[in-house]
C-alpha positions in Angstrom: 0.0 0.0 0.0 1.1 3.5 -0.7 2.1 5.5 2.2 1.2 9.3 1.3 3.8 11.7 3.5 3.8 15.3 3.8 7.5 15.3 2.4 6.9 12.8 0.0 5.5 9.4 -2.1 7.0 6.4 -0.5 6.8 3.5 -2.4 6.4 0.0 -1.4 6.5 -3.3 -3.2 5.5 -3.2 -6.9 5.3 0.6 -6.7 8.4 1.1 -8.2 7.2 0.0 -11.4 5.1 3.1 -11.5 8.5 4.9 -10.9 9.7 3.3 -13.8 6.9 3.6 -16.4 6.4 7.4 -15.1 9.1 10.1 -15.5 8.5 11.2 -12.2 12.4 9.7 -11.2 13.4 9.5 -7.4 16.3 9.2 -5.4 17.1 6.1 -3.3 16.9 7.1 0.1 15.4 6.2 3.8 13.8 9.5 4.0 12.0 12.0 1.1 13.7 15.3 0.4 11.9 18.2 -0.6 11.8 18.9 -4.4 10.7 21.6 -6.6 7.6 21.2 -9.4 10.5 21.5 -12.3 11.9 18.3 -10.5 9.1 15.8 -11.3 10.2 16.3 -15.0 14.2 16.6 -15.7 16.1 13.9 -13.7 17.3 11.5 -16.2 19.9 10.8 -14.5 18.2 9.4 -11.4 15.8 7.4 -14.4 19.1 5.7 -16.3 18.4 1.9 -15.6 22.0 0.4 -16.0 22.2 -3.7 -15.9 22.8 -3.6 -11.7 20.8 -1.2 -11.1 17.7 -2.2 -12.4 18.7 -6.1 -10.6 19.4 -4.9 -7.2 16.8 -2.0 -7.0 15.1 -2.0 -3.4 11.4 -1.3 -4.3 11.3 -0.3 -0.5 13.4 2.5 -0.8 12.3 3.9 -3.7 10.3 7.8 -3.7 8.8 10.1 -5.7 9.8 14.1 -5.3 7.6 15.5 -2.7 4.2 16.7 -4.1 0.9 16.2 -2.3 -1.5 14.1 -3.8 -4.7 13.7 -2.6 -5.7 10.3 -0.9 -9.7 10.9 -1.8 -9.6 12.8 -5.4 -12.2 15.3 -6.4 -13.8 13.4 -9.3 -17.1 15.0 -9.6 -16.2 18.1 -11.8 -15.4 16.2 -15.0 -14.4 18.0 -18.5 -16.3 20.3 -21.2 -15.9 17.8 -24.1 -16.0 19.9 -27.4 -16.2 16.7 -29.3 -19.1 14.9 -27.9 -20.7 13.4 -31.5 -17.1 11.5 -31.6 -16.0 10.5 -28.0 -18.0 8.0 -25.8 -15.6 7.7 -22.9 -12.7 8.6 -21.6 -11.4 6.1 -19.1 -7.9 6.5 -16.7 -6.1 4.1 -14.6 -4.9 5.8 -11.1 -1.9 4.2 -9.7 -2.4 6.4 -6.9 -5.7 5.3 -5.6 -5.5 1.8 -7.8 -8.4 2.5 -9.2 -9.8 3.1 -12.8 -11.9 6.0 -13.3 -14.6 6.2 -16.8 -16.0 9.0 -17.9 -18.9 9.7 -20.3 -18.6 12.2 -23.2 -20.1 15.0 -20.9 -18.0 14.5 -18.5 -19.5 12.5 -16.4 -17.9 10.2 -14.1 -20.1 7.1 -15.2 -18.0 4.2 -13.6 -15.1 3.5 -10.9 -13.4 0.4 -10.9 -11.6 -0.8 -8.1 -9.5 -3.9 -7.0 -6.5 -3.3 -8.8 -2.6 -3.0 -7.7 -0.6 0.0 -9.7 -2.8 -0.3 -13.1 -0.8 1.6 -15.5 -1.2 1.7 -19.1 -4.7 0.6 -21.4 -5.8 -0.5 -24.5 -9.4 -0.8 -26.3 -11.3 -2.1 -29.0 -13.8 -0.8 -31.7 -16.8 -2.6 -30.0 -16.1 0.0 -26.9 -14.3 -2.8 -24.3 -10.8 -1.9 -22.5 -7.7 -3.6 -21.1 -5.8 -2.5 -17.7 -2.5 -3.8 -17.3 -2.6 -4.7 -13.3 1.0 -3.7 -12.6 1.2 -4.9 -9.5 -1.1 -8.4 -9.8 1.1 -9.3 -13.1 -1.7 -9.7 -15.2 -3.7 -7.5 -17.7 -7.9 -7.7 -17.1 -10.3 -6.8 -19.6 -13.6 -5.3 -19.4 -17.0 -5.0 -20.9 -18.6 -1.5 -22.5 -20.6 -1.2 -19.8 -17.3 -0.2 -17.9 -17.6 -2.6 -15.0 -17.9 -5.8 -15.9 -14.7 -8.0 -16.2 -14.6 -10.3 -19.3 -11.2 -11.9 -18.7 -8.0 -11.9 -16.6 -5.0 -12.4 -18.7 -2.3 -14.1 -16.7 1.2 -12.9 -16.7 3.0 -14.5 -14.6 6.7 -13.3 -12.8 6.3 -9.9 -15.2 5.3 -6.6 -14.4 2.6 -5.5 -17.3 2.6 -2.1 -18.1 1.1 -1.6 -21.8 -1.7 -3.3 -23.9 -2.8 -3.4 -27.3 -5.5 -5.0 -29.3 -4.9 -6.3 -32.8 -8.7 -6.4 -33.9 -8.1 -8.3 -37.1 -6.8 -11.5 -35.8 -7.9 -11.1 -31.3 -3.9 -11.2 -30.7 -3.0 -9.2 -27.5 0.3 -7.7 -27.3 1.7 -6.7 -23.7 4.9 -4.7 -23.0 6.5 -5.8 -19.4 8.9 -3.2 -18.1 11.1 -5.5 -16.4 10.3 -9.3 -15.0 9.4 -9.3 -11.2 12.5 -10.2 -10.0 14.3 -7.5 -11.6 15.3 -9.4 -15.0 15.1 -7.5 -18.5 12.1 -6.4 -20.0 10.0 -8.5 -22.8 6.9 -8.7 -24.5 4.0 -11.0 -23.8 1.9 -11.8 -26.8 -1.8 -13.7 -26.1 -4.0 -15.6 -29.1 -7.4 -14.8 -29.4 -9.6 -15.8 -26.1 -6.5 -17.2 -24.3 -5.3 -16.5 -21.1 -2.2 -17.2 -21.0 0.7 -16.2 -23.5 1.2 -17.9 -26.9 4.6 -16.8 -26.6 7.3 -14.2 -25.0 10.0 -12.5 -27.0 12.8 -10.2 -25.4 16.1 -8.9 -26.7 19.9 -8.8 -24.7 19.9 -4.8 -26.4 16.5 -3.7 -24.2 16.5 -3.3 -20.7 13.2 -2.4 -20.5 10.2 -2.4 -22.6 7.5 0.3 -21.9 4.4 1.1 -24.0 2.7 -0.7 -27.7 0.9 -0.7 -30.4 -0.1 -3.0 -33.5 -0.2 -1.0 -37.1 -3.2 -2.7 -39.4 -0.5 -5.2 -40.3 -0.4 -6.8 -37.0 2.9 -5.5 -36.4 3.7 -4.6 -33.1 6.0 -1.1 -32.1 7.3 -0.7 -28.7 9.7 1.5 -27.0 11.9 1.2 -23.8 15.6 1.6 -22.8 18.5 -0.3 -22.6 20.5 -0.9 -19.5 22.3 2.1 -20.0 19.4 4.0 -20.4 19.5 5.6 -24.0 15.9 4.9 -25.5 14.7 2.7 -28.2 12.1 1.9 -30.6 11.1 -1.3 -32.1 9.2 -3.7 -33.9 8.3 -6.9 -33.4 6.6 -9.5 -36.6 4.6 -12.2 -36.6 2.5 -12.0 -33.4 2.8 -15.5 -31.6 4.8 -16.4 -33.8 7.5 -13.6 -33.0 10.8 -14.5 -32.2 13.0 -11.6 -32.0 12.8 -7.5 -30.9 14.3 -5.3 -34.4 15.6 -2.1 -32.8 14.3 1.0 -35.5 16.5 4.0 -36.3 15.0 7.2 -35.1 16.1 10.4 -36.7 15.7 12.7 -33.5 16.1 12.4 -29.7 13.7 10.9 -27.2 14.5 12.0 -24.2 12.5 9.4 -22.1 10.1 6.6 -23.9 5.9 7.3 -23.3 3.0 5.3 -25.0 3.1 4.7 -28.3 0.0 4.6 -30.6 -0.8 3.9 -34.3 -2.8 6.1 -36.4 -6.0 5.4 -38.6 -2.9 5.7 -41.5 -0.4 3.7 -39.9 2.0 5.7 -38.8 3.9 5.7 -35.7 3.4 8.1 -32.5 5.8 7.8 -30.0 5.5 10.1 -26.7 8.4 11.9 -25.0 7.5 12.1 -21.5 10.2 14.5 -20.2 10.3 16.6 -23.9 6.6 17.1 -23.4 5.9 15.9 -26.9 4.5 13.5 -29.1 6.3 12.4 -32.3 4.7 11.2 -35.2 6.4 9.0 -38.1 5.8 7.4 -41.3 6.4 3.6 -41.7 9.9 2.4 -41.1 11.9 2.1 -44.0 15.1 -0.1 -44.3 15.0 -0.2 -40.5 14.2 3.3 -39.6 11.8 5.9 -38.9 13.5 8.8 -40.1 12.7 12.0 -38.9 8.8 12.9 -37.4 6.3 14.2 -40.0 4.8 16.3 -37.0 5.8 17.2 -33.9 2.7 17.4 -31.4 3.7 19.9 -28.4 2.2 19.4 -24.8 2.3 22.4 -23.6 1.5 23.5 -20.0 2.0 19.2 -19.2 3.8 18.1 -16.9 4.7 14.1 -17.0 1.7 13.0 -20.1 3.1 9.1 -19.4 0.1 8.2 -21.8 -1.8 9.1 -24.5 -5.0 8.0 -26.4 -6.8 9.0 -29.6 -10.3 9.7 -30.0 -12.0 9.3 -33.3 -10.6 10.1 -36.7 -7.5 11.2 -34.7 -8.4 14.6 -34.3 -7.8 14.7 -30.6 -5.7 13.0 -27.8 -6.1 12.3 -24.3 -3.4 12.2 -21.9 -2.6 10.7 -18.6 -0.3 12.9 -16.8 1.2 11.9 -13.3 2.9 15.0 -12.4 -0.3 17.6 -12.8 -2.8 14.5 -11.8 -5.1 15.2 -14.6 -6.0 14.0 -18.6 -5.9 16.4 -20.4 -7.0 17.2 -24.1 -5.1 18.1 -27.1 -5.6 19.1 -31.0 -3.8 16.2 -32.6 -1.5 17.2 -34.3 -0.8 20.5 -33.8 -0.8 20.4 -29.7 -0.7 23.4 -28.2 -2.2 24.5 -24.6 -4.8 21.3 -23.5 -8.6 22.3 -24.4 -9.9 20.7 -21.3 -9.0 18.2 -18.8 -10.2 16.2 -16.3 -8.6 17.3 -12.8 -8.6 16.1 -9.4 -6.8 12.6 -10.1 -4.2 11.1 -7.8 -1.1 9.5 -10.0 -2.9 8.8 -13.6 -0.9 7.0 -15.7 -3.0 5.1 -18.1 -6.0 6.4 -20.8 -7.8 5.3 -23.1 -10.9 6.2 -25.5 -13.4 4.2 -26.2 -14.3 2.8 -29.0 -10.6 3.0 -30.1 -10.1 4.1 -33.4 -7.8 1.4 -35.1 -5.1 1.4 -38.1 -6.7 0.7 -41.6 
């Protein structure tokens, strides 16, 4: 359980995982320190995951900078959607109450689930269901489009989930795990249609952790992470349960820090930038690389946007931000200042829109 101090986060158990798929770094130390707001965004050098490091890190010891948070959030004030003919709901995971928050396209808050343990990032589907990956549980649940009802628990066993994506053509669910649960590299989980457990797990020796995903309308998967020095990559992985090996793409810009990644109704490849406060967009990889973005989506006024979600006909995204503890609503692609958001959250860290809009 979280332990909420005036001076700080502290973090027990499979909390650090929320640590490490948030840019919100943190020292390792008996006691929090004070920290300013700039803090929560520009320590990459307290986020670099080298090869002993990420083996021998004491989840007990781990904290967040000190910013309060509330233990109850104020959920009743909801958004002023400006696209309600397109959006059904807007639905956020809260690793800081562990619970899962849905609202309607008037900003409603329709649904709360509970029961989880650090549920981080989400994935949907056309007919309006969603994933959670359960961080802390090691498995990845999904639910109906009534927002309540669980339809299946996807077992993941001695990983720590923390991204989910739905390949609608074929049922294949692809699952990024940041690292393994006793510290081991990162990998990626893929499940066949209906099952529970996975068809099959691929990893790579070059990727020290894998973070967020998303299938093109090929079935192929794109992830991104960082390797145990902590520089960040992007990949692809072919073939679905069938897949056998990570391919590491060329980017031509920097990343400063790996957020979700999400594939347009065209196919192309958005990759967010946590601590840039940015989401990059790029065309197809060619010969192994994604060359430079074809837009650059500024966040401004964000302040850790961990995840991000389209709405329909990608005219908008949603974001889960940590630091600010809201969602908040951009023009895709031209960013900007948010619209709207939904305030009041705890530690959000995963959205997603429902029904998604998929590649074509």
């Amino acid at each position: 359980m979280r332990s909420i101090k005036p001076q700080g986060y502290a973090l027990s158990g499979s909390a650090i995982i929320a640590v490490l798929a948030g840019c919100s770094g943190g020292a390792s130390s008996s006691s929090p320190t004070p920290a300013s707001p700039a803090s929560l965004l520009h320590e990459p050098s307290s986020r670099s995951i080298d090869a002993s490091s990420r083996r021998n890190a004491d989840p007990t010891s781990v904290l967040l900078p000190s910013v309060y948070r509330p233990s109850k959030p104020d959920l009743s004030t909801g958004f002023a959607d400006t696209d309600a003919s397109v959006t059904a709901a807007v639905i956020v995971s809260d690793g800081g109450t562990n619970d899962v928050y849905a609202y309607s396209n008037k900003g409603k808050l329709i649904a709360t689930v509970t029961g989880f343990s650090e549920p981080q990032g989400m994935g949907g589907t056309k007919a309006g269901s969603f994933y959670v990956a359960d961080t802390g549980n090691s498995n990845i649940l999904l639910y109906a489009n009534d927002f309540k009802t669980k339809i299946a628990t996807l077992k993941d066993p001695n990983q720590y989930p923390v991204g989910v994506s739905y390949y609608e053509k074929t049922g294949i669910v692809g699952v990024t795990n940041i690292i393994s649960t006793s510290g081991g590299p990162g990998s990626v989980s893929f499940y066949a249609r209906d099952k529970t457990t996975p068809c099959t797990t691929v990893s790579s020796s070059s990727w020290g952790s894998v973070y967020f995903d998303s299938f093109d309308s090929n079935g192929n998967l794109f992830i991104d992470g960082l390797d145990d020095s902590g520089h960040v990559l992007v990949g692809e992985i072919v073939g679905g349960c069938k897949a056998t090996t990570i391919t590491t793409l060329k980017v031509g810009n920097a990343i400063n820090f790996p957020g979700d990644v999400q594939v347009t109704k065209t196919d192309d490849i958005a990759i967010g930038d946590q601590e840039g406060a940015a989401i990059y967009t790029y065309k197809p990889p060619v010969k192994g690389s994604l060359g430079k973005p074809i837009e650059t989506t500024p966040l401004t006024g964000s302040g850790d946007a961990v995840t991000f979600a389209f709405t329909a006909l990608n005219k908008y995204l949603w974001t889960a931000d940590a630091a600010l503890a809201s969602s908040s609503k951009y023009d895709y692609p031209a960013g900007g200042s948010p619209i709207t958001a939904i305030t009041g959250l705890s530690e959000p860290i995963g959205v997603v829109v429902t029904p998604v809009e998929v590649p074509q």
